[in-house]
N, C-alpha and C positions, 0 to 999 in steps of 0.2 A: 343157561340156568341162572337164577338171581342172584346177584353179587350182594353182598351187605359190607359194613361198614367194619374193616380192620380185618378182612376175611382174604383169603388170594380166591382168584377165579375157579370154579370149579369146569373142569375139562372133563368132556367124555372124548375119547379114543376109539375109531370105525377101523375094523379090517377089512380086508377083501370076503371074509368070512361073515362080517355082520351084513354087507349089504347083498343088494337080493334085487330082481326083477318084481318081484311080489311086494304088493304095499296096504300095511292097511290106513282106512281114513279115518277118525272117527270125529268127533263133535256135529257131522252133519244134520240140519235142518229136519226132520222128517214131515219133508212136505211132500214127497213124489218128486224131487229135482235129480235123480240118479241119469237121466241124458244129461241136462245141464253138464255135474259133474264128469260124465263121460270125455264131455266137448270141451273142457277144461284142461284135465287130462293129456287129452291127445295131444294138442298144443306143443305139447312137449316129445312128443312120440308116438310109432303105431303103438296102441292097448287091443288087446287078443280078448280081454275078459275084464267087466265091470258088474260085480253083482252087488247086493246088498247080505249083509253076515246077521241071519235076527237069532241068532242062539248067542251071539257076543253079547256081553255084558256092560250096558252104555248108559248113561245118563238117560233123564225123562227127556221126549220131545226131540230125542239126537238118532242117530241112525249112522250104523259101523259099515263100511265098504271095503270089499277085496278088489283088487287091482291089478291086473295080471300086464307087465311090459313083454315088449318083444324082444328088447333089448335091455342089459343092465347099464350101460350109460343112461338111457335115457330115462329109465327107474330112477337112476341117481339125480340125475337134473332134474325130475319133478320134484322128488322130495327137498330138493333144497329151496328150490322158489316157492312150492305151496302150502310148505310148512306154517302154520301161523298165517294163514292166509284168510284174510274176511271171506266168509260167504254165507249171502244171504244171513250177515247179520250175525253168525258165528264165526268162529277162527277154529280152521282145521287141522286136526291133528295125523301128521304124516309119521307113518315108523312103518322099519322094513318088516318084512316075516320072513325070513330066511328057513323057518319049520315048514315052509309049505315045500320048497323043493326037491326034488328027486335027485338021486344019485348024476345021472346025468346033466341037472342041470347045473349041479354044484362042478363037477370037471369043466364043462364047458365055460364056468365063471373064470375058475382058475386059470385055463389055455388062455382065456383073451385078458385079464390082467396076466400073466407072462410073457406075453406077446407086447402088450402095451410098456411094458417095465421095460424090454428088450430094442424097443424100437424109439423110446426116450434117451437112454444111452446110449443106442447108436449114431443120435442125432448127435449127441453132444460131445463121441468121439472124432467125430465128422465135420463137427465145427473148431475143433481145437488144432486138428491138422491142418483146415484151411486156414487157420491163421498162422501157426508156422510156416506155413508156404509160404505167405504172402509176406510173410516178417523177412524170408530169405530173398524172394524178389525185392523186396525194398533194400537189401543190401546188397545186394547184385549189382542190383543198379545204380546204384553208389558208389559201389568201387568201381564199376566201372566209370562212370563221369568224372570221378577226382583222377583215373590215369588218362584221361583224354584229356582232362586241365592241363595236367603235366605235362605232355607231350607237347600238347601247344604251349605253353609257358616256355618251354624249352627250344621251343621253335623260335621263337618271337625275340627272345632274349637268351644269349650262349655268352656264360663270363672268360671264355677264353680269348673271344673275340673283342667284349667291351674291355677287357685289361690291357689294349694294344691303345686306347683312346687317353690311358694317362701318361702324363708326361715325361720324360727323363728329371734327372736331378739338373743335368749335366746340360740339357738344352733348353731353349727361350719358350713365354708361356704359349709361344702361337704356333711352335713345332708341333707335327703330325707324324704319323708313318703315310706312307706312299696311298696315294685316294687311287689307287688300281685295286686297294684291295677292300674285299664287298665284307661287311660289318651284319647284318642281315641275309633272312632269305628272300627279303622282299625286294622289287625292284625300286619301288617309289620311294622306300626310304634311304637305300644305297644313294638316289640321284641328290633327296635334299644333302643326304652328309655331304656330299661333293659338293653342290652349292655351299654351303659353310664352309668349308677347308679353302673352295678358290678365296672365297672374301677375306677370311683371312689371312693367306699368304698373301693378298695384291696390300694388307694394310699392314701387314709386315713388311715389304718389299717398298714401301713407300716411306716406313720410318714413322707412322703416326701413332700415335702413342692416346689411349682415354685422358680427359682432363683429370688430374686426382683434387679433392679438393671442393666445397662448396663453390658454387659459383657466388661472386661477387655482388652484392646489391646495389643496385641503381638506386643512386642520389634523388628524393621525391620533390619535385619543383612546389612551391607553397604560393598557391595563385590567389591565396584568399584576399579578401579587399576589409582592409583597417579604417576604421572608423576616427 
């Protein structure tokens, strides 16, 4: 509907009740294009019935049509696209007719909007669960990786065993405990600490001591030639 200037939009409101398998059309042409229109129509869906309404009440030169769907979806979808639709130079006017239906057809509207309501919801109880699922396997699997970290962290490095590596108060900085015993579960790291403990004690056992102290700078010889 036409908006004007300083007005809020004017809303019309469909229920299951207003709309209808039944449609009428009016502004059309009255040239004899009622196949045309037929084929128009269908597009959209099987039509059971196309006639022309001449006891309706229509402008000159225009011609009113009944429209019989198979279905009410596809009632509904034509109406929406053919609404306002050029033809042959007019624009057609689609509205439901829900007075033409029978008792039966009005239940059988209702069942399948019930059914449709029921199967919208059920999708979207369906999709909330699978994502709690999936929220709970991502945490699953979470906790489980942070206690495999741990276990290996724990493997790898045990502080009962690095606390044996510092030194007395009471002994010199190159003292060790006994290299028979394994620091590690691994074998290859066991062997280097042993390597380092022998070279230590043979530079212990020898008395040699680090320089402490910068080393001393060598005197620069000045070769240049004086003029």
């Amino acid at each position: 509907m036409p908006r004007y200037k300083d007005e809020p939009p004017a809303v019309r409101v469909y229920t299951v009740c207003d709309e209808s398998r039944y449609l009428i059309v009016r502004n059309v042409p009255a040239l004899g294009c009622g196949d045309e229109l037929l084929k128009l129509f269908a597009t959209y869906g099987d039509v059971e019935e196309c006639k022309p309404m001449d006891e309706e009440d229509c402008e000159p030169y225009t011609d009113v049509y009944w429209i019989k769907f198979c279905l009410d979806c596809n009632a509904r979808f034509a109406k929406k696209k053919l609404d306002e639709y050029v033809f042959y130079g007019n624009r057609l006017q689609v509205s439901y007719a829900p007075h033409f239906e029978s008792l039966s057809d009005t239940r059988e509207k209702l069942e399948a909007r019930r059914k449709e309501v029921l199967a919208r919801s059920n999708s979207g109880r369906f999709k909330g669960t699978a994502t709690s699922s999936s929220v709970g396997l991502v945490k699953s699997s979470a906790n489980a990786s942070s206690s495999q970290n741990s276990a290996v962290g724990q493997q790898i490095f045990n502080p009962k065993s690095a606390s044996q590596l510092i030194p007395h108060a009471d002994s010199s900085p190159y003292s060790r405990v006994s290299s028979e015993l394994d620091y590690f579960q691994s074998h290859s790291m066991n062997q280097t600490v042993r390597l380092v403990r022998d070279k230590l004690n043979k530079i212990e056992s020898s008395g040699e001591r680090p320089q402490s102290g910068p080393a001393v700078k060598k005197a620069r010889v000045d070769n240049r030639r004086r003029i």
